[in-house]
GUNU-399152 format. One record per atom (N, C-alpha, C): residue in three letters; x, y, z. Coordinates in pm, whole numbers, plus 50000, padded with zeros to 5 digits. Layout:
N
ALAXYZ/...
This chain:
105
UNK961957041789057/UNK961557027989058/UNK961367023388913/UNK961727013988905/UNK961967008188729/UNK960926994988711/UNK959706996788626/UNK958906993688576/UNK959206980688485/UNK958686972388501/UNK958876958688433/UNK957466960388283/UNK958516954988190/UNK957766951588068/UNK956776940188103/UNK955306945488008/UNK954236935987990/UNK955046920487928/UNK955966919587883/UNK956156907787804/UNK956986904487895/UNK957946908987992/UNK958466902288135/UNK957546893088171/UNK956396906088264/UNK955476897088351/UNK955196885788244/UNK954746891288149/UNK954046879088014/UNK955096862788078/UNK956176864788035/UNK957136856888045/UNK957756846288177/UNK957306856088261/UNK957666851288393/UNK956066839488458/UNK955236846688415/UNK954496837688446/UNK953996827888384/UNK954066825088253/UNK954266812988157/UNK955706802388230/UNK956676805488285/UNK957416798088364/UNK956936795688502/UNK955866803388582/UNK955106793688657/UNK954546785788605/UNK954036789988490/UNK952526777988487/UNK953166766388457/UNK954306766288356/UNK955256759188317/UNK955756750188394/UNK955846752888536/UNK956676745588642/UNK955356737788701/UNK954376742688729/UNK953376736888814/UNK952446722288727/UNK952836728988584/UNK952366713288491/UNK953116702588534/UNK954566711688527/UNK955566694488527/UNK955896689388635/UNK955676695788754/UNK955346689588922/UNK954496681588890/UNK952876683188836/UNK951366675888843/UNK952086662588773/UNK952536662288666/UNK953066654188555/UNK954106645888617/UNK955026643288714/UNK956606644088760/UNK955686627188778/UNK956756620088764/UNK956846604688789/UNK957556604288947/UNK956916597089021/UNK957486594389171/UNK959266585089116/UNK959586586989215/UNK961006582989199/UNK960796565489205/UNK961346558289150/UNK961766541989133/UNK962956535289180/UNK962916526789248/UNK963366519289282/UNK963676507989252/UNK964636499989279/UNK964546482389231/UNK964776478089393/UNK964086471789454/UNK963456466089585/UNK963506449989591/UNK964406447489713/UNK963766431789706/UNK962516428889801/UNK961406425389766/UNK959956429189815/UNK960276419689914/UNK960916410189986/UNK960756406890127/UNK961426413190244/UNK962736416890202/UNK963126425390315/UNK963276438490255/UNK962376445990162/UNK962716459390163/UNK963806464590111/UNK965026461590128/UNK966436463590067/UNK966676468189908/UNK967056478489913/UNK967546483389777/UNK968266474789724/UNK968146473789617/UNK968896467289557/UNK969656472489362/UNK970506472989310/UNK971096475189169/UNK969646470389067/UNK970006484889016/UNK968216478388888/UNK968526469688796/UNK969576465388770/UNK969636450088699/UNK969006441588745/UNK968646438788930/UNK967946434688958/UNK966606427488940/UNK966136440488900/UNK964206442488864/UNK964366438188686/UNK964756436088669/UNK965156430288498/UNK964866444288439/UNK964446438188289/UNK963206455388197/UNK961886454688224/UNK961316448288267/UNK960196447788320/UNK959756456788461/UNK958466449888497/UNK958266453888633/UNK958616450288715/UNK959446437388723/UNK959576428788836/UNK958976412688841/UNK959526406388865/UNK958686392288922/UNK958416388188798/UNK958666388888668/UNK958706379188550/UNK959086365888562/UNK958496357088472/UNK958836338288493/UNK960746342488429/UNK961026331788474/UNK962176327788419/UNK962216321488274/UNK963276317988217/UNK962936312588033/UNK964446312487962/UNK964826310287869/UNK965526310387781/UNK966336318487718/UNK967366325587696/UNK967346334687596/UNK967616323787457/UNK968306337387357/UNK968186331787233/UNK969366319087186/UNK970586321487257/UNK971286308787254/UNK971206299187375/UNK969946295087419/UNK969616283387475/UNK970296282687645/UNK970776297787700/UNK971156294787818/UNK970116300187927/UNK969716298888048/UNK968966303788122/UNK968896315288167/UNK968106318488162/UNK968156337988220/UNK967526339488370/UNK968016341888460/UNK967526346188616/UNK966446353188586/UNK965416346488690/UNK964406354888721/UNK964706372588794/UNK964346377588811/UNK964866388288876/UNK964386388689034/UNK965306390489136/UNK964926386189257/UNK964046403389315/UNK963936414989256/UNK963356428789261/UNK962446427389202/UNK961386443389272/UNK960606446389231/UNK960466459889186/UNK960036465889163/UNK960196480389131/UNK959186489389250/UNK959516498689306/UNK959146504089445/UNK958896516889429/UNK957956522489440/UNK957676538889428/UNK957576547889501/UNK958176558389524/UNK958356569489612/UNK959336565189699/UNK958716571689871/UNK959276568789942/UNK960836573089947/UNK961396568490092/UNK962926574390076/UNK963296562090154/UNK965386560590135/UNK966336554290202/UNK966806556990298/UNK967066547190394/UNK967616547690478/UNK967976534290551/UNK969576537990555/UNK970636521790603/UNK969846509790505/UNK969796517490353/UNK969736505790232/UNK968126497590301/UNK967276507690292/UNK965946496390346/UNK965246514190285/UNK964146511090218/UNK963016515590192/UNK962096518890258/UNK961216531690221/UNK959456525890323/UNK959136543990293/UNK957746543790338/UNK957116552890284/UNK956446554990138/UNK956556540290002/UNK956646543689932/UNK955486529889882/UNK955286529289785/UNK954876514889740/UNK954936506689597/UNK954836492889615/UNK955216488589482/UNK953746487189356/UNK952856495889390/UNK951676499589342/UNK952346517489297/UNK952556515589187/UNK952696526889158/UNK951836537789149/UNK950446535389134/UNK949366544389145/UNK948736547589246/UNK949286538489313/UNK949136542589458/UNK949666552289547/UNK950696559489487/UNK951906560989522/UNK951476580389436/UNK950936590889540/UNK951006602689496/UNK951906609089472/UNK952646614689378/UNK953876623789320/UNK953666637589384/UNK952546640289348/UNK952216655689427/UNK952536666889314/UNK952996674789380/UNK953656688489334/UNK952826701789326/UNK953526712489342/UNK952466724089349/UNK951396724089280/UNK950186728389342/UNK949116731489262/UNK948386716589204/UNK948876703889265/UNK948496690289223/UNK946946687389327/UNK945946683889244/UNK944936676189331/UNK944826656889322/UNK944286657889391/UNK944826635889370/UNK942786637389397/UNK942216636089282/UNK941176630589244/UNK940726617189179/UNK939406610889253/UNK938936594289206/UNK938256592589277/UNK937456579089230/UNK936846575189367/UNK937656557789347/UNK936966553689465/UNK937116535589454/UNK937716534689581/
């Protein structure tokens, strides 16, 4: 039977701990959402912002679309409609091994 080096184990388990930070850490997945019917939509959509910005100007004086998206968190697709997820991003637990979801309010 063949004996594993101290700096293996050393090694191997610095790549757990490694993995279980960046689960706790992991950003829920995003979306660009049109917030009345749910519907996915292309993230050009949701502008660079969050969503739902005024409309305005650009720099040579032509109009820029409001963006008809919102940006949507978690959750999964299905037949191009959303759910399970929300457009409160902090609302919205990522999880991952070894993750606790602590607060009050």
């Amino acid at each position: 039977m063949r004996r594993l080096r101290s700096s293996t184990v050393v090694l191997g388990g610095m790549g757990v701990l490694a993995a279980t930070i960046t689960a706790c850490g992991s950003e829920p997945d995003k979306r660009c959402v049109d917030p009345l019917t749910r519907e996915q939509l292309p993230r050009y959509e949701c502008g660079s912002g969050s969503g739902g910005s005024g409309s305005g100007t650009g720099g040579s004086g032509t109009a820029v679309a409001t963006p008809r998206g919102s940006y949507y968190y978690g959750g999964s697709v299905s037949d191009n409609k959303v759910s399970g997820g929300s457009f409160n991003k902090a609302a919205v637990d990522s999880g991952g091994f070894g993750c606790s979801r602590t607060g009050g309010g």
